[in-house]
C-alpha positions as CSV (number, residue, x, y, z in Angstrom):
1,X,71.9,-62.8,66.9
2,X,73.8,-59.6,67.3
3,X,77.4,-59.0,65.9
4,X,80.0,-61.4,65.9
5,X,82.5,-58.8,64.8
6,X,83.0,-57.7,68.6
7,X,87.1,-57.2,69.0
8,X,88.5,-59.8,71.1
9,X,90.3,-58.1,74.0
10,X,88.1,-54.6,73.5
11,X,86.1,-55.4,76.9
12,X,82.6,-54.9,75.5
13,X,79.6,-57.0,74.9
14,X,76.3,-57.0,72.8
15,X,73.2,-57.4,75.6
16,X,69.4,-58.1,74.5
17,X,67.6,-55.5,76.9
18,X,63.9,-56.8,77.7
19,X,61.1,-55.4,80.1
20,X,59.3,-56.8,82.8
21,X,56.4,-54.5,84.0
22,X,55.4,-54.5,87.4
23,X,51.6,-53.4,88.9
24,X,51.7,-51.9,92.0
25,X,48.3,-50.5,93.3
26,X,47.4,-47.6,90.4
27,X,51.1,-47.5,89.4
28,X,52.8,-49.6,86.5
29,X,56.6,-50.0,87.0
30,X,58.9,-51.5,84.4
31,X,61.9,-53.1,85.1
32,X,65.0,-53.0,83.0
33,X,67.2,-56.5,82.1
34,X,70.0,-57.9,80.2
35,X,71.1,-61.4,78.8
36,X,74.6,-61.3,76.6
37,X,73.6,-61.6,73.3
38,X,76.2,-64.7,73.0
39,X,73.5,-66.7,75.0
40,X,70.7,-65.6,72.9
41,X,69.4,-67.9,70.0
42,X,66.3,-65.5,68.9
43,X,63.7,-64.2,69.9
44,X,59.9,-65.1,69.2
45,X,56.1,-64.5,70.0
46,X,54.8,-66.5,72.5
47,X,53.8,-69.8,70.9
48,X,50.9,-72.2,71.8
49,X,52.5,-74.4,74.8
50,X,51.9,-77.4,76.2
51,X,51.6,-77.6,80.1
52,X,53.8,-79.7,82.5
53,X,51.6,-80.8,85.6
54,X,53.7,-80.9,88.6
55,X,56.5,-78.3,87.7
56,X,56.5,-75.2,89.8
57,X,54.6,-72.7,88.9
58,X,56.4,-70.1,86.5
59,X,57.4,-73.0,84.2
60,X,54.7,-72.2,81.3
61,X,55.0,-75.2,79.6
62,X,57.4,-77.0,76.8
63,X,57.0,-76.5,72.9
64,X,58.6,-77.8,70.1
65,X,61.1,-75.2,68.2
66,X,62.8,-77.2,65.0
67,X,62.1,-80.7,66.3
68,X,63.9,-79.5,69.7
69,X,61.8,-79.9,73.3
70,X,62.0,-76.3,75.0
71,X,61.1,-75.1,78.3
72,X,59.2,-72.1,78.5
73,X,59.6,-69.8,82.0
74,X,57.6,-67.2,82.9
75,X,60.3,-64.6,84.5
76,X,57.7,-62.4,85.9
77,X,56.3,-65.2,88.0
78,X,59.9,-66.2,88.7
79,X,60.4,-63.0,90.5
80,X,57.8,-62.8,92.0
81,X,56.1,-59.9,90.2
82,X,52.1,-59.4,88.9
83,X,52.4,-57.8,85.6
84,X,49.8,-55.4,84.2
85,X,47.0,-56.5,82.5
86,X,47.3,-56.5,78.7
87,X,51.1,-57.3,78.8
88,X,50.6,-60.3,76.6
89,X,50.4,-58.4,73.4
90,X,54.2,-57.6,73.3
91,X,55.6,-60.6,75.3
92,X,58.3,-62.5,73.5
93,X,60.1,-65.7,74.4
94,X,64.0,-65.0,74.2
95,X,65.5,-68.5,73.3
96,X,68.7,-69.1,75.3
97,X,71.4,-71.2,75.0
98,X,73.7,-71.7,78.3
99,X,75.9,-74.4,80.0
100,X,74.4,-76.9,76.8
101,X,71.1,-76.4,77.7
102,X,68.2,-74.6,75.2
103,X,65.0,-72.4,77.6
104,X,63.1,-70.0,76.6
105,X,62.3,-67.0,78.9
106,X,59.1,-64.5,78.5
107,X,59.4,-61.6,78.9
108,X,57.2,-58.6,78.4
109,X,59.0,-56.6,76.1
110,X,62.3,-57.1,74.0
111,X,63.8,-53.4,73.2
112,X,66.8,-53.7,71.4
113,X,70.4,-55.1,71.2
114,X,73.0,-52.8,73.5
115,X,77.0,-52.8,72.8
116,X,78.5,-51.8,76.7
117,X,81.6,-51.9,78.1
118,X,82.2,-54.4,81.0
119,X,84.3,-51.3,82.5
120,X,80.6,-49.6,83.4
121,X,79.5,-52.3,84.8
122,X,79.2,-52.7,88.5
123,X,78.7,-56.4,90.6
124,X,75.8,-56.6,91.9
125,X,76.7,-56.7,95.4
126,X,76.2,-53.4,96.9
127,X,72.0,-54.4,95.9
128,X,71.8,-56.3,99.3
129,X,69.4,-55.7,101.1
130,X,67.9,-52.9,98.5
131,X,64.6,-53.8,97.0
132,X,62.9,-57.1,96.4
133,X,65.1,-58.4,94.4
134,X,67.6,-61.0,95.2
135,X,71.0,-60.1,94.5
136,X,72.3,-63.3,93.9
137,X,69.8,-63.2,90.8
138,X,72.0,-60.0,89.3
139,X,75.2,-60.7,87.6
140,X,75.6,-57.0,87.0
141,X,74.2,-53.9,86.9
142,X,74.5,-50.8,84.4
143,X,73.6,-47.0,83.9
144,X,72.0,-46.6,80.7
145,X,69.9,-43.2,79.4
146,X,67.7,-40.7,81.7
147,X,70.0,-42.3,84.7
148,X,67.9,-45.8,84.9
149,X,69.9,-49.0,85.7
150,X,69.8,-52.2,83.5
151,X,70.2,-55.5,85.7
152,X,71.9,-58.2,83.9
153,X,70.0,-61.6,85.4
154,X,71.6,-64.7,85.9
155,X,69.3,-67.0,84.0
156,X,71.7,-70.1,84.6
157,X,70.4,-69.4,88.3
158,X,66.9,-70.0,86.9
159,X,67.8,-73.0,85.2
160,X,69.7,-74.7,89.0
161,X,66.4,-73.8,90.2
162,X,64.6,-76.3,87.7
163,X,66.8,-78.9,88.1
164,X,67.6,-78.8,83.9
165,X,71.4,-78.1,85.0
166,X,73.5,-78.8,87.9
167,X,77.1,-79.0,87.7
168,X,78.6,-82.0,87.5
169,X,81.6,-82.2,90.5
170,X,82.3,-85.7,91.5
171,X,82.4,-87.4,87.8
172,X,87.0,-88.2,88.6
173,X,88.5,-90.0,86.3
174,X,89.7,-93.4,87.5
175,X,93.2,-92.2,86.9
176,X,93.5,-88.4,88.0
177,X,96.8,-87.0,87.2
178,X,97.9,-84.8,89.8
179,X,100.3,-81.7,89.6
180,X,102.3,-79.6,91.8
181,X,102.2,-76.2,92.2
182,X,99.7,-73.0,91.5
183,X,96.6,-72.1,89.6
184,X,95.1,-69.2,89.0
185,X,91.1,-68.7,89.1
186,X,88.8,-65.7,87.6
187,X,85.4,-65.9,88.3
188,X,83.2,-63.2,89.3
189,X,80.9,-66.1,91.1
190,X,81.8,-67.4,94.2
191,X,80.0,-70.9,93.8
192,X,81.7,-71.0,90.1
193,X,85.1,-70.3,92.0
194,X,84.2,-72.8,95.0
195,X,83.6,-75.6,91.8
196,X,86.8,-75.2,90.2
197,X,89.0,-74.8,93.4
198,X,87.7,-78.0,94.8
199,X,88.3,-79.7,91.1
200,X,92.0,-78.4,90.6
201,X,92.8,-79.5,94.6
202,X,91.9,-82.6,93.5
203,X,94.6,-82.4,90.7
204,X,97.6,-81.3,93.3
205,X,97.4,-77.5,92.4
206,X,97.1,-74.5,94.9
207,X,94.3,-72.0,94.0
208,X,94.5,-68.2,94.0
209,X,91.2,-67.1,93.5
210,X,90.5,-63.5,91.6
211,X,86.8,-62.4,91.0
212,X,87.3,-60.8,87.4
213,X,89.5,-59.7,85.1
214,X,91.2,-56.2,87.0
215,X,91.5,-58.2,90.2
216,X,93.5,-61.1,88.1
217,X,95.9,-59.1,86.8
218,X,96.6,-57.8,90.0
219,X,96.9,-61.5,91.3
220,X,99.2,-62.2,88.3
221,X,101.0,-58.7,89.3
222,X,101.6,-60.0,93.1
223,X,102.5,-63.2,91.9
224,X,105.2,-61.8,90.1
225,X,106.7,-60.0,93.0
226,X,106.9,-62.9,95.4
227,X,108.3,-65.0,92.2
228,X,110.1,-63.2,89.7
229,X,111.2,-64.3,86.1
230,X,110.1,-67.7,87.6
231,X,106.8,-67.2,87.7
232,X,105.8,-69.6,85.3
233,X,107.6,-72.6,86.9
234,X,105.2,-71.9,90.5
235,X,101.7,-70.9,88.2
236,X,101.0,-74.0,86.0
237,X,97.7,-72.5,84.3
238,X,94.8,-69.8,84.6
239,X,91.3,-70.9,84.5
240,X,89.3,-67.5,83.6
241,X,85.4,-67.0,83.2
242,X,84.1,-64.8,80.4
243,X,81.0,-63.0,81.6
244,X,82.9,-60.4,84.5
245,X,82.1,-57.2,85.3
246,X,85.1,-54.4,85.1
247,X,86.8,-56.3,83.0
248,X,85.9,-59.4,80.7
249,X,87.7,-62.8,80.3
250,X,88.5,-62.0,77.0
251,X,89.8,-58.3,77.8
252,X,92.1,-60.3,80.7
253,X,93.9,-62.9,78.6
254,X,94.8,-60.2,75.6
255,X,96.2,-58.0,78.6
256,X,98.2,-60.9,80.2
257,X,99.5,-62.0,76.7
258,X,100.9,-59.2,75.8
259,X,102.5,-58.5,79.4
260,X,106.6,-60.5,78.7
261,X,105.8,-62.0,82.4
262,X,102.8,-63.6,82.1
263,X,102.6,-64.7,78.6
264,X,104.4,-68.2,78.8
265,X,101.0,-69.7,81.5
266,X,98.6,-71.2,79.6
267,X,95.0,-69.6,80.0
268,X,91.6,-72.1,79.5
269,X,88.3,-70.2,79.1
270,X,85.8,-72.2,81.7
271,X,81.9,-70.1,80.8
272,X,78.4,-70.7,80.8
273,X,78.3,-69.5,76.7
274,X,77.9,-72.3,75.0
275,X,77.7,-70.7,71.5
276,X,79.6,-71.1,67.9
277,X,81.8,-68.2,68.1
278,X,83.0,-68.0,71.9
279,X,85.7,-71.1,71.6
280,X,87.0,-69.3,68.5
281,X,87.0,-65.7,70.2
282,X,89.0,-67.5,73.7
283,X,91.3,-69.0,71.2
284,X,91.7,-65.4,69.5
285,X,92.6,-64.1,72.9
286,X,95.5,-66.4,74.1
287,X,93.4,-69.2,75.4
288,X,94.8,-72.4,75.4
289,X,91.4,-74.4,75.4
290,X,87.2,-73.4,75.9
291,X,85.7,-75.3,78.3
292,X,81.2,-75.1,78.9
293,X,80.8,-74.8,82.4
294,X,80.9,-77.7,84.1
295,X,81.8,-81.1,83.5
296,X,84.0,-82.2,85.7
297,X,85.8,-85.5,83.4
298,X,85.7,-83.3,80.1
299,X,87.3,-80.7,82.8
300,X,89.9,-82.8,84.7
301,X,91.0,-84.4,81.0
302,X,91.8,-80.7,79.5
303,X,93.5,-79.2,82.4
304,X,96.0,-82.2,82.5
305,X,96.3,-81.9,79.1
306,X,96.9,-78.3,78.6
307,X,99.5,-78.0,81.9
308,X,101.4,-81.3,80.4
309,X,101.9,-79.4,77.3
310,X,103.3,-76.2,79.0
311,X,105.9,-78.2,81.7
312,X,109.2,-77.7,80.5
């Protein structure tokens, strides 16, 4: 799905945009998304499901895709919304892979495959309190033509909400290694950030906390003027996200990489994609590892790992 051939370090990425249509007394109003295409499998018609009793309500049912047990949500009914009649003849299911877990979503429409730049896209936090819509459910938000605005939704917020994923914080290792000195964060969710801090204070290390890619380098460029040429002795690693508006995980690491100061601190790619070509593409970049958000023993053993490799 899509086009691997995106340039590492070019800041863009591929996005399926679907519809969901929305009746509203006599009018019909359709509302724009995006998932990164990374997380897409493919796409399909609506097949025959089987029903779940005593799963909440927009959970449609479960089929069987390959000899592999898939969850089927509803997104309309997830939001909240009461589609138009007739909407069934061009729903799809988008099959989505996240985090190591397979769900399909349906949605009313799938329009096409969209190459942006994570530089036009805004967070989504200037939305609160604006519309029905939940904020918290919008990773990002982007002009497109005629002056609409695509919503990029954070699925993996539908899949907490089911209970099929919940990040795994407390799994220490019997024998934690601990460290000394900083780390470096990048993650354009707070909860995300709140997950790792608590996980690398457990290992000894001091967090700085950035919320995408601009914002860490200018962490990395303040850094450098408290610390100097021995910046690399105080900041023992960078744990960056992918999926960040202004400025992309990837984008980030190939900019600090090819800065003399930073290039020395080892950078570990922590994301929800849990696809074939991301590791390859962080690797590409300047990362030292790709970690699927989050499990915290696979996590702790990596970090020590990677940070033993780089002490001098």
């Amino acid at each position: 799905m899509g086009d691997n051939s995106l340039k590492v370090g070019s800041n863009e990425m591929e996005l399926v945009d679907f519809r969901i249509l929305k009746q509203e007394d006599d009018h019909v109003y359709e509302g724009i998304y995006g998932i990164n295409v990374s997380k897409v499998r493919e796409i399909i018609r609506v097949p025959s499901l089987t029903e779940l009793p005593g799963t909440p309500e927009f959970i449609e049912g479960i089929f069987d895709l390959r000899e592999v047990v898939i969850p089927v949500v509803d997104l309309a009914k997830w939001m909240g919304i009461t589609p138009p009649e007739g909407v069934e003849k061009n729903s799809r299911v988008i099959i989505t892979e996240f985090n190591n877990v397979l769900i399909g979503f349906v949605v009313h429409e799938a329009k096409r495959i969209r190459r942006i730049s994570w530089s036009d896209i805004e967070p989504a936090s200037f939305m609160n309190g604006q519309g029905s819509m939940d904020s918290s459910k919008i990773t990002g938000v982007t002009k497109i033509e005629d002056d609409s605005v695509l919503l990029i939704l954070d699925l993996e917020s539908v899949v907490q909400d089911l209970g099929l994923y919940s990040p795994d914080v407390d799994n220490i290792p019997q024998e934690l290694e601990t460290f000394s000195g900083l780390a470096l964060v990048l993650d354009d969710s707070s909860t995300a950030r709140k997950i790792v801090k608590e996980a690398l204070s457990k290992m000894g290390f001091n967090v700085v906390e950035a919320t995408d890619g601009a914002d860490g380098l200018e962490k990395l460029d303040e850094l450098y003027s408290t610390y100097g040429d021995g910046l690399s002795n105080h900041l023992k690693i960078i744990i960056s996200d992918v999926e960040m508006p202004k400025m992309d995980g990837f984008h980030f690491a190939s900019n600090a990489k090819d800065d003399g100061r930073f290039s020395d601190i080892p950078i570990v790619f922590n994301s929800s994609i849990s696809d074939h070509f991301s590791e390859g593409r962080g690797i590409e970049a300047g990362g030292e590892a790709y970690l699927v958000k989050f499990d915290a023993n696979t996590f702790y053993d990596k970090i020590a790992h990677v940070v033993r490799a780089h002490i001098k």
